[in-house]
C-alpha positions, 0 to 999 in steps of 0.5 A: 510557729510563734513561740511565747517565753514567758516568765512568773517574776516573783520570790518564793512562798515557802518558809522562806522567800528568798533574795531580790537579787538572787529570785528576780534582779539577777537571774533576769539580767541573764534573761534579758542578755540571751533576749539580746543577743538573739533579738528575741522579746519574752514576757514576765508576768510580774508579781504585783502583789509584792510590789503593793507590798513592797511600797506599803514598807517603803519607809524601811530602807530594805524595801525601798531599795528593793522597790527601786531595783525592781522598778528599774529593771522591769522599766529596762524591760519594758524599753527593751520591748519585752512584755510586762503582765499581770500576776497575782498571788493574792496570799500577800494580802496577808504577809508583813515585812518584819526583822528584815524578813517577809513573813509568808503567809499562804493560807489564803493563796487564791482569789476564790479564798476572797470575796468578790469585792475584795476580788475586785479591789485586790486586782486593780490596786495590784493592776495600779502597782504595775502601771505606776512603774511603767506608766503603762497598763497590762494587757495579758494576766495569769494566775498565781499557782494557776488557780484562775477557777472559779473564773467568775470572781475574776471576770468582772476584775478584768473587765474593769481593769481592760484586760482581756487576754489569760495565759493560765491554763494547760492542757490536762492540768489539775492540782488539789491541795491545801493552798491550790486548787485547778482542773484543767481536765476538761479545757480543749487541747488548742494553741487559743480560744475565746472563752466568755466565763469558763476559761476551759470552755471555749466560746467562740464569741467569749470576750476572753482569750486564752493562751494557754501554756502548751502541755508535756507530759512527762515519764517518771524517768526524767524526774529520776535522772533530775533527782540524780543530777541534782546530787551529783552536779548541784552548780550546774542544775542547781536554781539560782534562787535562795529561797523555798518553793511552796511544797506538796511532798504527796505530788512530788513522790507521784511524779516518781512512779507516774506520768505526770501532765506538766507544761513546757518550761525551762526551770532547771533541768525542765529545760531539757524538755523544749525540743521535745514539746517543740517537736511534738508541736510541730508534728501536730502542726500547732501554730503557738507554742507557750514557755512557762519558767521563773527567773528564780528556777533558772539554773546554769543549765537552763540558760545554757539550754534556753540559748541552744532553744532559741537558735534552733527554733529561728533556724527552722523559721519560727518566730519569738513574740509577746503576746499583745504584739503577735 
């Protein structure tokens, strides 16, 4: 099987985005220590609106330093075979920098909020933003909050920017609230499928390909035994990153009395759950397997539990790649 692991490197939207340092530079220099020692690559689907942001207040120092640290750990990645790809939460459109703080601003969060030409104009200057640090350009994309529907405002972006490969969806998906909005109910339960303008609707001759993010469902049980691990032991569980998630109170009270379609991942206790989905992927002999996390959500444990994962995945023969070198 070639297993994915891939990351959304950003910071926080709620009240407040949190740190550099503590959201991406830190959390990230463990990622790439685990990568190391096993000699795996991961992917990091970078936040490229913030880097557009970031060098639009390059003048103030803060800013310029952070840009400068960002710049030189996603060179390090890129020189050490990881894969940078593109990620845009487009809500930095609206954002400013003011009293050494970002001021978040959420209430345009998806694409489909634009119109098609700033559609067009928002992925190629944040395309521009990646390839001016790496010199090189994106070959994979994934949403912001998921929300890549409707797909046609996109479609032609990506095409101008010679970016063919989505990693968006997941299997049985679906979320409506203020800022999201996706339904993936209908999208086939595959490993990969060519699409042409629906990324749920395969098309065997689409121009597009997508990978998705492979399904788990989860009982109400784990997100109690989260609950209490949180409070009894926050150091360990605890995400590294010092900022505020974008929070949907009626979702989250659900997932204690629900089962909830999630998505394989190891932010935090999530973790916990890769050697199950691993399993269940192989019982169904399915060829990929895709990891969806935040350098921002990892915790002690999940790096920890990550390092266990990935030994156990090589010795029973699977593989590790990005996704433009499989």
């Amino acid at each position: 099987m070639q297993i994915h692991i891939s990351f959304d490197y950003e910071l926080f939207f709620g009240n407040a985005s949190g740190s550099v340092e503590k959201c991406m530079l830190e959390p990230t220099q463990q990622l790439i220590d685990i990568a190391c020692k096993h000699n795996v690559p991961f992917i990091f689907f970078v936040d490229a609106g913030y880097l557009f942001q970031l060098k639009k207040y390059i003048h103030i120092e803060t800013c310029k330093q952070d840009y400068d640290k960002i710049t030189l750990q996603l060179n390090r990645l890129a020189s050490l075979g990881h894969e940078i790809a593109l990620h845009i939460h487009p809500h930095w459109e609206d954002c400013r920098f003011e009293n050494n703080q970002w001021i978040i601003d959420t209430t345009r969060y998806k694409l489909a909020d634009f119109t098609e030409k700033e559609v067009g104009e928002i992925v190629s200057k944040y395309h521009h933003a990646i390839k001016e640090i790496t010199g090189k350009p994106c070959k994979s994309y994934r949403a912001g909050g998921w929300c890549i529907q409707p797909f046609e405002s996109i479609r032609k972006a990506l095409i101008e920017n010679a970016i063919f490969v989505d990693s968006t969806v997941y299997y049985k998906g679906f979320h409506d609230s203020k800022a999201h909005f996706y339904d993936f109910t209908k999208a086939p339960d595959l490993c990969e499928w060519n699409f042409e303008n629906d990324p749920c609707i395969e098309n065997k001759t689409g121009m597009f390909k997508e990978i998705p993010v492979t399904a788990d469902q989860i009982p109400p049980l784990f997100y109690w035994k989260l609950y209490l691990k949180m409070r009894l032991n926050p150091l360990v569980y605890k995400p590294v990153g010092d900022g505020n998630w974008l929070v949907d109170k009626k979702r989250i009270y659900k997932h204690f009395h629900t089962s909830t379609n999630h998505f394989a991942c190891c932010d935090g206790f999530f973790a916990s759950r890769l050697q199950f989905v691993l399993k269940d992927a192989e019982k169904q002999k399915k060829s990929k397997m895709m990891v969806l996390s935040h350098p921002k959500s990892m915790a002690p444990y999940s790096f920890n539990t990550l390092n266990k994962f990935i030994m156990s995945a090589k010795s029973k023969g699977h593989t590790f790649n990005t996704i433009t070198n499989e």
